[in-house]
CHARMM internal coordinates of N, CA and C (Angstrom, degrees):
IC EDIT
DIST 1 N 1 CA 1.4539
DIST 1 CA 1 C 1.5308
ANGL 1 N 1 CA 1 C 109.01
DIST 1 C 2 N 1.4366
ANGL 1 CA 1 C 2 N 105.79
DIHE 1 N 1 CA 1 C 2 N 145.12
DIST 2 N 2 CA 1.9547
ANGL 1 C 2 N 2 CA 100.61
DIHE 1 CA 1 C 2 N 2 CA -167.34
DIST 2 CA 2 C 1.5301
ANGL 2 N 2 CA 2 C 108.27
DIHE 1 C 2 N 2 CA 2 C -94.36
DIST 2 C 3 N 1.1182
ANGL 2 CA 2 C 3 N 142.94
DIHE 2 N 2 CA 2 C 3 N 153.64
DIST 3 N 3 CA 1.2854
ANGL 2 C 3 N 3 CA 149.38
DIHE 2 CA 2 C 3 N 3 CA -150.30
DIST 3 CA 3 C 1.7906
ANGL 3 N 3 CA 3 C 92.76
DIHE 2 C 3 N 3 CA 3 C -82.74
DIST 3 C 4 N 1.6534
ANGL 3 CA 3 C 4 N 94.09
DIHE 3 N 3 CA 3 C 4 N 131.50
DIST 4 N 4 CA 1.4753
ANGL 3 C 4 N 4 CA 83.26
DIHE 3 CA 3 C 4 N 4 CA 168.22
DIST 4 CA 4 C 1.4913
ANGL 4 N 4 CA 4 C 146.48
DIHE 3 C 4 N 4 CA 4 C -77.81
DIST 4 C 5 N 1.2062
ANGL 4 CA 4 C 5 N 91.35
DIHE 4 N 4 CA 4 C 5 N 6.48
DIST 5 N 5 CA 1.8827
ANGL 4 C 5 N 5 CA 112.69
DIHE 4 CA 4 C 5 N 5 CA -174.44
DIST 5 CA 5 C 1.7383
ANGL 5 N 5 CA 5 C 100.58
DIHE 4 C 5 N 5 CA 5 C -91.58
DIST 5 C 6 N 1.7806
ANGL 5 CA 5 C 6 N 105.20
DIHE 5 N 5 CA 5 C 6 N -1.31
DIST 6 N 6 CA 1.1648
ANGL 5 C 6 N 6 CA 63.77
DIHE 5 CA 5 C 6 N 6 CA 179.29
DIST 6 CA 6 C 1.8565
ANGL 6 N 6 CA 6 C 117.99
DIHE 5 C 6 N 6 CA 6 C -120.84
DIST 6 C 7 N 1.5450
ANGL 6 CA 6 C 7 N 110.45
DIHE 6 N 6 CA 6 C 7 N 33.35
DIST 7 N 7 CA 1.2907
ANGL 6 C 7 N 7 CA 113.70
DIHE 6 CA 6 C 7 N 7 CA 142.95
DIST 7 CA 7 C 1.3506
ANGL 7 N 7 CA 7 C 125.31
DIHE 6 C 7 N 7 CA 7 C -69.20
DIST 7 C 8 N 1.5870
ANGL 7 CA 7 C 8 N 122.87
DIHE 7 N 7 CA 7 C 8 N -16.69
DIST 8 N 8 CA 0.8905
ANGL 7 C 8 N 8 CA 127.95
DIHE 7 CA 7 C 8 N 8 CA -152.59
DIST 8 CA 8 C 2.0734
ANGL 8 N 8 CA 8 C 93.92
DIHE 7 C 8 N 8 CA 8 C -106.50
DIST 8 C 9 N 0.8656
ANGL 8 CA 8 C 9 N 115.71
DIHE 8 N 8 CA 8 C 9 N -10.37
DIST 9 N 9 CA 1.4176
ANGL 8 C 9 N 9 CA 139.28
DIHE 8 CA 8 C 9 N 9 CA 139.75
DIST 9 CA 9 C 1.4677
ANGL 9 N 9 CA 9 C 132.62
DIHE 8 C 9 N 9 CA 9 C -37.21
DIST 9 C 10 N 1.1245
ANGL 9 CA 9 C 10 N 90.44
DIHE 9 N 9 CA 9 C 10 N -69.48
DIST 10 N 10 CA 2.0701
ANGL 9 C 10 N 10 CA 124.59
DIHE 9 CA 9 C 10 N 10 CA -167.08
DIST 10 CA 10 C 1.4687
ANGL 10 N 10 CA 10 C 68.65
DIHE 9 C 10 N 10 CA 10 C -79.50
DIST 10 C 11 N 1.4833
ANGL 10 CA 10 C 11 N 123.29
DIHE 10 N 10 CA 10 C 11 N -87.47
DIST 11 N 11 CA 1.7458
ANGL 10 C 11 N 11 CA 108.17
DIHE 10 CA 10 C 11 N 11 CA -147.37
DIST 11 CA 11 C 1.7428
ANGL 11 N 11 CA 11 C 113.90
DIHE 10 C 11 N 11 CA 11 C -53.99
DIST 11 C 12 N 1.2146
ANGL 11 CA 11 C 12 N 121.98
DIHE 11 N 11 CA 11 C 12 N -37.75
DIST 12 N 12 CA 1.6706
ANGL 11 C 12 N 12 CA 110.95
DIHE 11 CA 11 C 12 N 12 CA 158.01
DIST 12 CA 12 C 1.0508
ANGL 12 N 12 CA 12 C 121.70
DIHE 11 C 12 N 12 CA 12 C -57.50
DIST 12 C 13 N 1.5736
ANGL 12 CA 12 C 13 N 145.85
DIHE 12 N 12 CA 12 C 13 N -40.02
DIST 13 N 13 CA 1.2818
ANGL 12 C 13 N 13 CA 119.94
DIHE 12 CA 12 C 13 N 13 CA 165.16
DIST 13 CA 13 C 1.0493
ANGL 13 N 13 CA 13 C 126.24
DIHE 12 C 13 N 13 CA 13 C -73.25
DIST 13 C 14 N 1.2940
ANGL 13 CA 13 C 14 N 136.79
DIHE 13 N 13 CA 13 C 14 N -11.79
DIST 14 N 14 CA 1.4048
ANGL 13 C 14 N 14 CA 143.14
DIHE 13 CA 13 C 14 N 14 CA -174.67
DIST 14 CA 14 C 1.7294
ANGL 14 N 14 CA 14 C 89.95
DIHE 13 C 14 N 14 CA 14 C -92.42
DIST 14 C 15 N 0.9993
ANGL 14 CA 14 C 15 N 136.58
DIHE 14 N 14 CA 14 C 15 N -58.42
DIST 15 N 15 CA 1.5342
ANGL 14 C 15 N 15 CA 130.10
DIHE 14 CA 14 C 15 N 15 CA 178.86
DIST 15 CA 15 C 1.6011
ANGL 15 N 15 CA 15 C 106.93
DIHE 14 C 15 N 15 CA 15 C -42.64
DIST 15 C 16 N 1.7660
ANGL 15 CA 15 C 16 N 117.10
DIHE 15 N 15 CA 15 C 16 N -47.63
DIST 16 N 16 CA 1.4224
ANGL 15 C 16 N 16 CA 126.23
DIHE 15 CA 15 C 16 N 16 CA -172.18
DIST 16 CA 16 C 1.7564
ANGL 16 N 16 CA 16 C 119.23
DIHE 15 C 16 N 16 CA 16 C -68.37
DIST 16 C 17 N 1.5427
ANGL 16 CA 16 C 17 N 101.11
DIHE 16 N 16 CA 16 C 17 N -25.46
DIST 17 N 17 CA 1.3815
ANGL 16 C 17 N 17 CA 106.91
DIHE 16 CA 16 C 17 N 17 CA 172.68
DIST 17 CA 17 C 1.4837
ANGL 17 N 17 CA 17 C 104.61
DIHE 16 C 17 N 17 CA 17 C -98.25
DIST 17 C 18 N 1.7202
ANGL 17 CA 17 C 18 N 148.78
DIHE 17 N 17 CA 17 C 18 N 11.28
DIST 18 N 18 CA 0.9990
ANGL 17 C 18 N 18 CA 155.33
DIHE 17 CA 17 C 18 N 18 CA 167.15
DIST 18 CA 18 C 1.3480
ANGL 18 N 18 CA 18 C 91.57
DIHE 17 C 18 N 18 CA 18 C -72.91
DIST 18 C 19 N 1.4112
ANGL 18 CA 18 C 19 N 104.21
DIHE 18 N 18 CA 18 C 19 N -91.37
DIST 19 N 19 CA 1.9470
ANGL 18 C 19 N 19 CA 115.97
DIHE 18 CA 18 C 19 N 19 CA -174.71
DIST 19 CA 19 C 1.5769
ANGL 19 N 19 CA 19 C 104.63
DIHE 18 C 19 N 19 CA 19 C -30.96
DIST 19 C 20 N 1.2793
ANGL 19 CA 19 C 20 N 109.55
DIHE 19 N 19 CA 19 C 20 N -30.33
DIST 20 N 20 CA 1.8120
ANGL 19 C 20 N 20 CA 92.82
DIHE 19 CA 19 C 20 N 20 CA -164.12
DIST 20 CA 20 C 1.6591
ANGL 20 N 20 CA 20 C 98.52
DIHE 19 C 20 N 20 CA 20 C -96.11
DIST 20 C 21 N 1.1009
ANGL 20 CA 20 C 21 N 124.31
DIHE 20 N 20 CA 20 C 21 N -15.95
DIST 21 N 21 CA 1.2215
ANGL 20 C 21 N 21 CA 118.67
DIHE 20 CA 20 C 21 N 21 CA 179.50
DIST 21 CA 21 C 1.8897
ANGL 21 N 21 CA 21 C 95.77
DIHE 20 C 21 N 21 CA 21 C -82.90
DIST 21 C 22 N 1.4020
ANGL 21 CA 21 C 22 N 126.44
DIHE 21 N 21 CA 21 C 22 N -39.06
DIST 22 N 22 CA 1.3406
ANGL 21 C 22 N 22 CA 125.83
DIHE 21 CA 21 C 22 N 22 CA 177.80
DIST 22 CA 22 C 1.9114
ANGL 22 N 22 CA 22 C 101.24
DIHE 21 C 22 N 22 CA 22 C -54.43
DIST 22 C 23 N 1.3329
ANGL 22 CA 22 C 23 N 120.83
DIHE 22 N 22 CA 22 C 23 N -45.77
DIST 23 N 23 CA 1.2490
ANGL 22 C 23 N 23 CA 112.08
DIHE 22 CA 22 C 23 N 23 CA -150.27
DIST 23 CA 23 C 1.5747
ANGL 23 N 23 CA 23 C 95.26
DIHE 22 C 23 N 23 CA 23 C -79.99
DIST 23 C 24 N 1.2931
ANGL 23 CA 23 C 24 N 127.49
DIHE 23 N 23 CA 23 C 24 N -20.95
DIST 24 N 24 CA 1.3005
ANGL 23 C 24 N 24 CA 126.89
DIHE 23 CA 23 C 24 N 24 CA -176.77
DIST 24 CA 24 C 1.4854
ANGL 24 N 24 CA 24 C 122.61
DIHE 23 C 24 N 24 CA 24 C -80.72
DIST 24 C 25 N 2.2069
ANGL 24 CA 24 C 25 N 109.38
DIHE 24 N 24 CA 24 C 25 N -36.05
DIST 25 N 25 CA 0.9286
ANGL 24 C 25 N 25 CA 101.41
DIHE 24 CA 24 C 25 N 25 CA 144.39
DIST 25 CA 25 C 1.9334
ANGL 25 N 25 CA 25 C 130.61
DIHE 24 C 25 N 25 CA 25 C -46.66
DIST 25 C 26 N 0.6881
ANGL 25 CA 25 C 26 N 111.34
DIHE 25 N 25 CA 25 C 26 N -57.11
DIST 26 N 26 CA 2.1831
ANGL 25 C 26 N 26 CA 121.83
DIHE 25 CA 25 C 26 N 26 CA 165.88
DIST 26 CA 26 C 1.1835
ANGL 26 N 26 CA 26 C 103.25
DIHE 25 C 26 N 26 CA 26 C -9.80
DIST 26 C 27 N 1.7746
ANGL 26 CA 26 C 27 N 106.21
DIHE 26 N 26 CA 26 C 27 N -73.31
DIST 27 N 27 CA 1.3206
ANGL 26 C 27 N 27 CA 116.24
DIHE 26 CA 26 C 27 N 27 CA -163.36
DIST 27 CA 27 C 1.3456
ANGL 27 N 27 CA 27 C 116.48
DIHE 26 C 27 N 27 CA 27 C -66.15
DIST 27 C 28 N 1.3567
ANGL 27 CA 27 C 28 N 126.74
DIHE 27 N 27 CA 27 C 28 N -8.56
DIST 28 N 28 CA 1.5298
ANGL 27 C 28 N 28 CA 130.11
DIHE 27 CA 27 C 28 N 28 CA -145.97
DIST 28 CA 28 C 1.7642
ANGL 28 N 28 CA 28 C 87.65
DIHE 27 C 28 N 28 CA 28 C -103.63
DIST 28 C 29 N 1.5845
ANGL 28 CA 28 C 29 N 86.08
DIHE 28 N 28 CA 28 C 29 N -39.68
DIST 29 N 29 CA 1.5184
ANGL 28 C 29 N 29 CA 91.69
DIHE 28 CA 28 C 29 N 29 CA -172.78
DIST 29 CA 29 C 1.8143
ANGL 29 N 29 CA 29 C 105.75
DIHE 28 C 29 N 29 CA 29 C -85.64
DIST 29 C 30 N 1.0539
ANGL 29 CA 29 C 30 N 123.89
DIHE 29 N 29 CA 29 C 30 N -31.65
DIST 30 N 30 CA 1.7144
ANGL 29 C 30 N 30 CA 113.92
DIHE 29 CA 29 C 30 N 30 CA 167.59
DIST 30 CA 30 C 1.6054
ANGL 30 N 30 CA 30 C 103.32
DIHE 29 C 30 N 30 CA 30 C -55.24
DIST 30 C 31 N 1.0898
ANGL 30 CA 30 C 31 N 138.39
DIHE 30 N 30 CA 30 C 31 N -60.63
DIST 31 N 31 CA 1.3336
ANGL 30 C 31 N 31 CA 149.59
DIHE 30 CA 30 C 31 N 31 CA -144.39
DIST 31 CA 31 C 1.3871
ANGL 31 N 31 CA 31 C 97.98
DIHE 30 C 31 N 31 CA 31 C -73.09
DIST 31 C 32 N 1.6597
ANGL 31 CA 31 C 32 N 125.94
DIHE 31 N 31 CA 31 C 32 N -42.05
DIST 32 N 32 CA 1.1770
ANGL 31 C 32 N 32 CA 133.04
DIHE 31 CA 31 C 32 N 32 CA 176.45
DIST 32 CA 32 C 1.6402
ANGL 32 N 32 CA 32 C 108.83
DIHE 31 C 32 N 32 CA 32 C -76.12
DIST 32 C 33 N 1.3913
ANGL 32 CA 32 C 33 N 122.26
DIHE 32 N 32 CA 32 C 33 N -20.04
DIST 33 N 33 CA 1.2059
ANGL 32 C 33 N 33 CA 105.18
DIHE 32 CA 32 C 33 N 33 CA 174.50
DIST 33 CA 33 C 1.9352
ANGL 33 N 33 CA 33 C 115.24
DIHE 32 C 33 N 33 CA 33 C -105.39
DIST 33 C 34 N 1.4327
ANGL 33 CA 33 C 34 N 100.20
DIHE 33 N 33 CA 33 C 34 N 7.28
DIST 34 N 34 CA 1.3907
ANGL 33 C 34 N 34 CA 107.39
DIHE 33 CA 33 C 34 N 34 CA 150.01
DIST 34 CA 34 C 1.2309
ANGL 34 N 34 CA 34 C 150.04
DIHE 33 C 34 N 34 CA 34 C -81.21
DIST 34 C 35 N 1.2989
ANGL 34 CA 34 C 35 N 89.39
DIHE 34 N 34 CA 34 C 35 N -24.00
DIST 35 N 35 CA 1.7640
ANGL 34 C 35 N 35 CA 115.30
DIHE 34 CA 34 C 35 N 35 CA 167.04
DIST 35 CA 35 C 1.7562
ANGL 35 N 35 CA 35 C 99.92
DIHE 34 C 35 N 35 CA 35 C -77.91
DIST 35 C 36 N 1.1508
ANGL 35 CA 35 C 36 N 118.16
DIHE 35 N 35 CA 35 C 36 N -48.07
DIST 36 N 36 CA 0.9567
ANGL 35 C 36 N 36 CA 119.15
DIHE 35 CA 35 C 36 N 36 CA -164.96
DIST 36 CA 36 C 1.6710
ANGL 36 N 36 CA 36 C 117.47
DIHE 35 C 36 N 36 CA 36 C -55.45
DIST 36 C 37 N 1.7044
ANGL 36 CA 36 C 37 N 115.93
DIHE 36 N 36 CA 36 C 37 N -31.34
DIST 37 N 37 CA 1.1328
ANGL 36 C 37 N 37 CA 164.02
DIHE 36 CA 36 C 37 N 37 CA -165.63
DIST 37 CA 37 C 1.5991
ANGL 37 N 37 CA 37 C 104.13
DIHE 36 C 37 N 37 CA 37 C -78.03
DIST 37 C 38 N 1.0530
ANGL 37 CA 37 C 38 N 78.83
DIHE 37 N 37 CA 37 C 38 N -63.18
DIST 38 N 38 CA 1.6489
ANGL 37 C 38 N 38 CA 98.13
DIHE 37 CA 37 C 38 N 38 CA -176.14
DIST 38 CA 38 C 1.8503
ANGL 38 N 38 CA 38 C 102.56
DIHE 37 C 38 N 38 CA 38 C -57.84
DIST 38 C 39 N 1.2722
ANGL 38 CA 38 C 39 N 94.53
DIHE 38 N 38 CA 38 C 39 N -78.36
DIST 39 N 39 CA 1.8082
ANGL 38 C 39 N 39 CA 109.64
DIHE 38 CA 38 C 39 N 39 CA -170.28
DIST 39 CA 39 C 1.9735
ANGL 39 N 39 CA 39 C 115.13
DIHE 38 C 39 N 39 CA 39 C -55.87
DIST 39 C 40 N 1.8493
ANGL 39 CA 39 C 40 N 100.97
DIHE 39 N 39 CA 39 C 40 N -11.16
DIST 40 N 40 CA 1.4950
ANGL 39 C 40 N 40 CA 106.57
DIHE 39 CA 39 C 40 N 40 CA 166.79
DIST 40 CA 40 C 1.8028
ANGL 40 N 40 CA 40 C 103.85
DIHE 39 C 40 N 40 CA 40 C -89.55
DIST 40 C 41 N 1.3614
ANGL 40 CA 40 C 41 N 125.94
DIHE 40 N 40 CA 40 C 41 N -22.00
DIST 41 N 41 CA 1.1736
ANGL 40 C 41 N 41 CA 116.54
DIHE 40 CA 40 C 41 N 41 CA 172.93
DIST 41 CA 41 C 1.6383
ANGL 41 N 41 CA 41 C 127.29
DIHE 40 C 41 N 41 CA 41 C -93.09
DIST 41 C 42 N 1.2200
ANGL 41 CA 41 C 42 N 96.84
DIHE 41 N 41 CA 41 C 42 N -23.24
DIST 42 N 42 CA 1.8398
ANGL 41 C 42 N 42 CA 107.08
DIHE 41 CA 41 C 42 N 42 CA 159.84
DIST 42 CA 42 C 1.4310
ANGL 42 N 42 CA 42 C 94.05
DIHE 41 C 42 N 42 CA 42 C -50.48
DIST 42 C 43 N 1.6062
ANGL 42 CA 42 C 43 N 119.45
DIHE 42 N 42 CA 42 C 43 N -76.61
DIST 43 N 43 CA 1.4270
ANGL 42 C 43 N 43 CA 128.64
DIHE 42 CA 42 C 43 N 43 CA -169.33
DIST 43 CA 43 C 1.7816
ANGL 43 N 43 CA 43 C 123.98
DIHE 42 C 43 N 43 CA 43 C -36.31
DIST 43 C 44 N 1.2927
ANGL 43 CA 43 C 44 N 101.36
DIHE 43 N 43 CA 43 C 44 N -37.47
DIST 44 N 44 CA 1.6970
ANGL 43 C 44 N 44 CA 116.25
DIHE 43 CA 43 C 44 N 44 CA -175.85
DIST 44 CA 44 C 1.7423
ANGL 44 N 44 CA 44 C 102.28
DIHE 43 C 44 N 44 CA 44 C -79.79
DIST 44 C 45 N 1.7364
ANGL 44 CA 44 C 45 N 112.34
DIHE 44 N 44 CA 44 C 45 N -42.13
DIST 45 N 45 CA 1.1944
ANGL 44 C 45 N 45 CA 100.20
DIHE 44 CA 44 C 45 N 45 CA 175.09
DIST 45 CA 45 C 1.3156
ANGL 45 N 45 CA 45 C 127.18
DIHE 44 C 45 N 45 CA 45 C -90.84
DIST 45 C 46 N 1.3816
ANGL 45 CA 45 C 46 N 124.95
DIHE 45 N 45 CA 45 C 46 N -5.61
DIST 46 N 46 CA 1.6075
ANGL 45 C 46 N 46 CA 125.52
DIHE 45 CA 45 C 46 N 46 CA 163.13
DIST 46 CA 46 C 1.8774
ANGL 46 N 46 CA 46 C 107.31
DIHE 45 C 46 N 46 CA 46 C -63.70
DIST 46 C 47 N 1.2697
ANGL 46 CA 46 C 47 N 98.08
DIHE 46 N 46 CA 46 C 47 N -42.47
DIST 47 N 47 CA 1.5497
ANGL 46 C 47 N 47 CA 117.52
DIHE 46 CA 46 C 47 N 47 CA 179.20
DIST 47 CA 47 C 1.9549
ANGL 47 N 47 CA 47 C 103.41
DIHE 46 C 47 N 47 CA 47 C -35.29
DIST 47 C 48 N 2.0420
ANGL 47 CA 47 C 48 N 80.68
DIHE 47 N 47 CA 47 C 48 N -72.83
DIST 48 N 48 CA 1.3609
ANGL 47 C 48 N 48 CA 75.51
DIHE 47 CA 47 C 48 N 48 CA -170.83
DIST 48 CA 48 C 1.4549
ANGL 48 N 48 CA 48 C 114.51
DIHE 47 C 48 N 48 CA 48 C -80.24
DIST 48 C 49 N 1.5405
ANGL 48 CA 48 C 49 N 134.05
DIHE 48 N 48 CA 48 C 49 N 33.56
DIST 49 N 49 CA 1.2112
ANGL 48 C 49 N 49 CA 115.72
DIHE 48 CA 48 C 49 N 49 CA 169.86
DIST 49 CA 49 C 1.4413
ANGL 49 N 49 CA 49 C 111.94
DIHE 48 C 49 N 49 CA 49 C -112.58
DIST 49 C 50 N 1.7390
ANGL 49 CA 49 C 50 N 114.64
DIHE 49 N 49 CA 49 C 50 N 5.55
DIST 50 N 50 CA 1.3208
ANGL 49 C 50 N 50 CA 111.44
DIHE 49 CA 49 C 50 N 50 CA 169.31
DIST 50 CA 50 C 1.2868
ANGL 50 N 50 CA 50 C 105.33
DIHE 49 C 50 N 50 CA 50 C -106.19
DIST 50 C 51 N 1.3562
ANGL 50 CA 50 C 51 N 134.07
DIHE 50 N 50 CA 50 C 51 N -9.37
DIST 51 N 51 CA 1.6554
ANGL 50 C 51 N 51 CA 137.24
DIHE 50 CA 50 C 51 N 51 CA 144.24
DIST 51 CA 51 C 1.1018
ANGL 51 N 51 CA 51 C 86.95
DIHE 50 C 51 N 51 CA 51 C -40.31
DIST 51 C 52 N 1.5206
ANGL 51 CA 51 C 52 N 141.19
DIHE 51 N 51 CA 51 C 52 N -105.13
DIST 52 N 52 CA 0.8434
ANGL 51 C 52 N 52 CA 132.97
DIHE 51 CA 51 C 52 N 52 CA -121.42
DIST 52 CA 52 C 1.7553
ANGL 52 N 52 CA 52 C 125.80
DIHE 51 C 52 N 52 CA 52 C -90.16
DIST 52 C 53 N 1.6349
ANGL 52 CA 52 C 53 N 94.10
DIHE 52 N 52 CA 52 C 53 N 7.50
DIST 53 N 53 CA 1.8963
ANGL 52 C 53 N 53 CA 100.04
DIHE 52 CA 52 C 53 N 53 CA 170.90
DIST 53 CA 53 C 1.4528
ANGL 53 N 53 CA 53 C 81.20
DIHE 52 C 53 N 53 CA 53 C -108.54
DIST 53 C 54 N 0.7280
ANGL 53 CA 53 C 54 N 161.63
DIHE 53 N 53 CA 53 C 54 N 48.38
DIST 54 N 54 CA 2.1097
ANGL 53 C 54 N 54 CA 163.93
DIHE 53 CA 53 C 54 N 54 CA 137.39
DIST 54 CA 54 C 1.4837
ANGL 54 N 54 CA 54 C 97.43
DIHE 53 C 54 N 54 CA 54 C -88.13
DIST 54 C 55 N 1.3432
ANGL 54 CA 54 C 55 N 109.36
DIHE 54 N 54 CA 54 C 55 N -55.50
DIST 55 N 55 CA 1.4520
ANGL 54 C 55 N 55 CA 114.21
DIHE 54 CA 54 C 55 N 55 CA -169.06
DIST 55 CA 55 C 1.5666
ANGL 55 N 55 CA 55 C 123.20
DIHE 54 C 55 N 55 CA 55 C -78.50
DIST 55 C 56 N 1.5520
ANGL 55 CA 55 C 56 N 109.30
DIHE 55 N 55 CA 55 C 56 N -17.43
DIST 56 N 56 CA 1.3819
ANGL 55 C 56 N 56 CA 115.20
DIHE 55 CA 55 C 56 N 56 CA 177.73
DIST 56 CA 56 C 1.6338
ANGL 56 N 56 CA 56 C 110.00
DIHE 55 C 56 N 56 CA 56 C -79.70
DIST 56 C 57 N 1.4896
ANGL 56 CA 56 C 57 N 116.32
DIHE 56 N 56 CA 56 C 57 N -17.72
DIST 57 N 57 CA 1.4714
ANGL 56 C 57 N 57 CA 125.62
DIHE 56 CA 56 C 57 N 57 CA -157.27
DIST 57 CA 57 C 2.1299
ANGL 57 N 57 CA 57 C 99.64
DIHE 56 C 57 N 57 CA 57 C -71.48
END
COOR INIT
IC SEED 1 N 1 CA 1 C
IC BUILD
């Protein structure tokens, strides 16, 4: 007969690799919405720096 502690085992590591697979999804998704962040504010300020050599001419 198998020890009973040790579902109680299996369900903590399987719970412990849940959260860590959740927290990595997180990061995948912060990191993607930093880039994202990033490459819309490069875009707004190249924008406005040929507004504003148009306007100096």
């Amino acid at each position: 007969m198998n020890d009973p502690s040790t579902l109680g085992f299996a369900l903590t590591y399987a719970g412990t690799l849940g959260v860590a697979a959740l927290m990595f999804l997180a990061q995948v998704i912060a990191f993607t919405g930093l880039l994202v962040l990033a490459g819309t504010t490069s875009l707004l300020a190249w924008i406005g720096h040929v507004i504003m050599h148009r306007l100096s001419r």
